[in-house]
N, C-alpha and C positions, 0 to 999 in steps of 0.2 A: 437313102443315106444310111451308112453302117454305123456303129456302134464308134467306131475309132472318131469317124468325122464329126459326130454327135456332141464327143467328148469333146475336139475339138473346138466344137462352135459354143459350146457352154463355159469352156476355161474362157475363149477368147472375151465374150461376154462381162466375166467376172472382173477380168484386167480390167476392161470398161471402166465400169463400176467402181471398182476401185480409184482409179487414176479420176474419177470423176469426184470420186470421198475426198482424196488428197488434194482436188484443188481448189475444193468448196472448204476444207479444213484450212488452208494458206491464208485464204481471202477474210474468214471468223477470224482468225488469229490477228489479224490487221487490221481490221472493226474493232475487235475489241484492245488493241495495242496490248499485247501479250505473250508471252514467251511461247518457242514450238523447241519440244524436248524431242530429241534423237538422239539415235547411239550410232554412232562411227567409227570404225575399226575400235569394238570395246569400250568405246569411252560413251559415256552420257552427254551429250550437249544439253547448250541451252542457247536457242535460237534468238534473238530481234526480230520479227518479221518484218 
């Protein structure tokens, strides 16, 4: 394995990861009925979940 595919396999990992934070963070927010704050094209939301 070279260094590019390496790099590869560690980004793809991290999306994991993340996309794993974000949907354990969806599911808290709606246990605990509470607002999920995002910014969209510049603007700040404020979600319902």
């Amino acid at each position: 394995m070279n260094a590019a595919e390496r790099q590869n396999e560690i980004f793809n990992k991290i999306i994991k990861g993340m996309d794993k934070v974000y949907e354990k963070l969806i599911e808290y927010k709606k246990l605990k009925n509470s607002e999920l704050v995002v910014m969209q094209d510049g603007k700040i939301l404020r979600i319902k979940p």
